[in-house]
N, C-alpha and C positions, 0 to 999 in steps of 0.2 A: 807284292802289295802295291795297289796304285797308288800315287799321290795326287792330288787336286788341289792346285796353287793358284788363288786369285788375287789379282790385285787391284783393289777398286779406285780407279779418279779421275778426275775429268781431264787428264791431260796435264796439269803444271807438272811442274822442274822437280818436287817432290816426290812426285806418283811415279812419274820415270828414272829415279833416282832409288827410289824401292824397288821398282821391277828386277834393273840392275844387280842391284845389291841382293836380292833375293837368287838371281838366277848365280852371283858367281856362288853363295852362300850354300845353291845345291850344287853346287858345283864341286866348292871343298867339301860334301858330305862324301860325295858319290853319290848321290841320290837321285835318281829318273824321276822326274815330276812332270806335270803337263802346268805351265805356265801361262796363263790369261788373262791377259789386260780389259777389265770391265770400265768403259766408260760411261754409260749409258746411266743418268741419273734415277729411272725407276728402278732397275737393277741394282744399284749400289743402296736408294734406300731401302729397299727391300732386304737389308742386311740389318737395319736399325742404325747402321753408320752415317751422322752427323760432323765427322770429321774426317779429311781424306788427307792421305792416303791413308787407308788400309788392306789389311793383308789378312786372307777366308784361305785356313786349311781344312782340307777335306769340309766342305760348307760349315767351319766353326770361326767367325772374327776369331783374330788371335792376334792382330794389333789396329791401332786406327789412330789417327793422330799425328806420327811422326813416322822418321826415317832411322832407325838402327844402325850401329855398323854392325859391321859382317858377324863377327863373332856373338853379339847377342842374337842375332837375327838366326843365327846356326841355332845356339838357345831354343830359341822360342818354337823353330822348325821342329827339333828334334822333340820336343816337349808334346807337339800336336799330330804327330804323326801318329 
């Protein structure tokens, strides 16, 4: 199964703080994902995301807002896969 892990922000200390946190998060799954940093402001609203950072698995929001630590973020991973 593929996975499809994006993470939408224009670059603050948030957005790369999720990417992070997201990659070591597949990382304790074991999980292969392909991970992708969307900066691009028509691209991110084209999500209906108004608050960044967020995080589009498999093209579903599945957080937006804030930063996780790892073990919820495992959560939420595993919930949208």
């Amino acid at each position: 199964m593929s996975i499809s892990i994006k993470v939408l922000g224009m670059g603050c200390a948030n957005c790369k703080n999720l990417e992070k946190t997201t990659i070591n998060a597949l990382s304790e799954l074991d999980l292969n994902a392909t991970v992708e940093k969307v900066e691009d402001l028509q691209k991110i609203m084209a999500y209906g995301v108004m608050r960044t950072p967020a995080l589009v698995i498999n093209e579903k929001v599945a957080l937006y807002g804030r930063v996780p630590g790892v073990a919820e973020l495992k959560e939420i991973i595993q919930k949208n896969i």
